[in-house]
C-alpha positions in Angstrom: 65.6 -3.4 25.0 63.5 -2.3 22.1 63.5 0.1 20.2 60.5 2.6 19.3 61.2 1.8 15.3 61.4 -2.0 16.2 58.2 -1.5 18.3 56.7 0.6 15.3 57.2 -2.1 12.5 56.4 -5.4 14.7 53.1 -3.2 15.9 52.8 -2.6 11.8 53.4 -6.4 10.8 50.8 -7.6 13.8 48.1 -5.4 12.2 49.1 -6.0 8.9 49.0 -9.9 9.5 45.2 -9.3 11.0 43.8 -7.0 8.1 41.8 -9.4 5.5 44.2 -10.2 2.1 42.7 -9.4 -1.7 42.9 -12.9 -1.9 40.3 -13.7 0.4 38.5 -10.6 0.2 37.9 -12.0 -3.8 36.6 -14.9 -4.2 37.9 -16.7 -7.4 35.2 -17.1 -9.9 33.8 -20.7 -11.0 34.0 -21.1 -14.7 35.0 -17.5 -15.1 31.9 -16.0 -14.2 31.6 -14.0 -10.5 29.8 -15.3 -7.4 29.7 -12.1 -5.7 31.4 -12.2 -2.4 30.0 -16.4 -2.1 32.6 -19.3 -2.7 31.9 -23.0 -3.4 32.8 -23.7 0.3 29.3 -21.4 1.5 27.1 -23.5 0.1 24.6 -25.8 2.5 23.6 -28.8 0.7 22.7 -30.7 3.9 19.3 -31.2 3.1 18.5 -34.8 2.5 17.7 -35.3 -1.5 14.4 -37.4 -0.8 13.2 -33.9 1.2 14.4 -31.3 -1.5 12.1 -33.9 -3.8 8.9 -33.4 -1.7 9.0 -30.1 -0.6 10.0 -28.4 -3.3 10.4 -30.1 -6.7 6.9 -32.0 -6.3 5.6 -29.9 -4.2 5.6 -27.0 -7.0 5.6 -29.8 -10.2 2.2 -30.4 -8.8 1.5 -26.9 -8.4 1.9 -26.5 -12.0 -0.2 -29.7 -12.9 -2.9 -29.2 -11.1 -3.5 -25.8 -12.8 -3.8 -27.1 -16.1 -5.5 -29.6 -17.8 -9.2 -30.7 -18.8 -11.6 -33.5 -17.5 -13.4 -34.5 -19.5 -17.1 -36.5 -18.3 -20.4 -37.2 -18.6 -21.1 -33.6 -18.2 -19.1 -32.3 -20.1 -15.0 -30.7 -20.1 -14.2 -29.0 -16.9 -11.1 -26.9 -17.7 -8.4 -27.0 -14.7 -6.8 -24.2 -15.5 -6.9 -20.7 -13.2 -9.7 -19.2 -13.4 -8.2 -15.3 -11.9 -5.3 -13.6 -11.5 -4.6 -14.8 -8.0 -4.7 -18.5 -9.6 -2.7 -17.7 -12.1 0.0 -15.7 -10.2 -0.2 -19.2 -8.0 0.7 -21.0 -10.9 3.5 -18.7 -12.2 5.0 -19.0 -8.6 5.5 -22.6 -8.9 6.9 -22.7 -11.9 9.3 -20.1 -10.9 10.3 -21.7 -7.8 10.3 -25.4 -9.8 12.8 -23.5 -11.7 15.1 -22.3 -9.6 14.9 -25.5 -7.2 16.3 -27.0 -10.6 19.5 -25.1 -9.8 19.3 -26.3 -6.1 20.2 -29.9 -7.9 22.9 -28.5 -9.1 25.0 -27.2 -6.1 27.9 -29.2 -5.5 27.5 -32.4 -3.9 24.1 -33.1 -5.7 24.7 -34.8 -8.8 24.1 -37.8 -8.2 26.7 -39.4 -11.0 29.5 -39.1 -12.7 27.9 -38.7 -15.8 26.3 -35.6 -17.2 22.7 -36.8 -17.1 22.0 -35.4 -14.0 22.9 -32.2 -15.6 20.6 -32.3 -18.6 17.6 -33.6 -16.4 17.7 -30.5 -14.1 18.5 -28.3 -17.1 15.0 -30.1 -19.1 13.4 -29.4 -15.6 14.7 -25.9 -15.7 13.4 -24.9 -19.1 10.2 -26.5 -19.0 9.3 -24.5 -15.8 10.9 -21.3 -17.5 8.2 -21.9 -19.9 4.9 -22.5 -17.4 6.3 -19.5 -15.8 6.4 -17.1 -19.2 2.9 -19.1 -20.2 1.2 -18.2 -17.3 2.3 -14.9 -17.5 0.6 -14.9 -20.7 -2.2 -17.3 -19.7 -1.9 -19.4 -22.4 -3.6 -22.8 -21.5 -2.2 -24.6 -24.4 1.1 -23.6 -24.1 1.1 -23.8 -20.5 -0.1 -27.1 -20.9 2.4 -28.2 -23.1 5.3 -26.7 -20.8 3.9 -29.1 -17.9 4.2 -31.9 -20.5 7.8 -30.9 -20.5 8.1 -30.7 -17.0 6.8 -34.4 -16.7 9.3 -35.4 -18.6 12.0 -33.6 -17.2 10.7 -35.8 -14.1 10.1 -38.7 -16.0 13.5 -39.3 -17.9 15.2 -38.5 -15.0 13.4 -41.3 -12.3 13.5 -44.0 -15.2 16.9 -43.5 -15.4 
């Protein structure tokens, strides 16, 4: 038979066994910087790369594009750019999402090499749309311009590769 103290400290072990360890309370940072209570393991990188390009990366790239720009015709130059603050708040909202969908290339399991060209593409992607983003802010056409040049060739170096 038992006794209450034996009874007491397998009860105290059970619920000790149950209760959640620092260890996995804490995540262990990546690269020494803190992820909050996520870990490598909650990312969801199931989405196909070929549907991440569409819907999001072209998807805003043209965003950006096709809010900047000149034609120039018979008729004279048409400018592209936004022509009102909901345009131009459409065009800042691309580039920010561009941006941060450079990141999404990033999660684990989406380089698509060994090397670190992959890397530097999504980072020239990155800061070009940083840059849209801060122009449109300031609705500077040339600048914003230029920062969709970058973007292109973010795009560019990256496909040719």
């Amino acid at each position: 038979m038992m006794t209450r103290s034996t009874v007491a400290l397998a009860l105290a072990l059970a619920l000790a066994a149950c209760s959640p360890s620092s260890e996995t309370a804490t995540p262990a940072p990546v690269d020494g910087k803190s992820m909050g209570a996520a870990t490598v393991a909650d990312f969801r990188t199931d989405t196909h790369m070929l549907d991440l390009m569409n819907h999001v990366i072209d998807y805003n790239a043209w965003a950006v594009w096709n809010s900047q720009g000149w034609i120039i015709d018979k008729e004279g130059i048409h400018e592209l750019f936004p022509t009102d603050d909901a345009g131009w708040h459409a065009a800042e909202s691309a580039a920010f999402t561009l941006a941060e969908s450079a990141n999404a290339l990033l999660l684990p399991g989406r380089p698509r090499s060994g090397d670190r060209d992959w890397v530097e593409f999504s980072h020239m992607l990155y800061d070009g749309a940083k840059k849209a983003q801060e122009t449109a802010l300031t609705r500077d056409k040339q600048a914003f311009f230029d920062a969709g040049g970058e973007i292109y060739q973010a795009c560019t170096s990256c496909h040719n590769r």
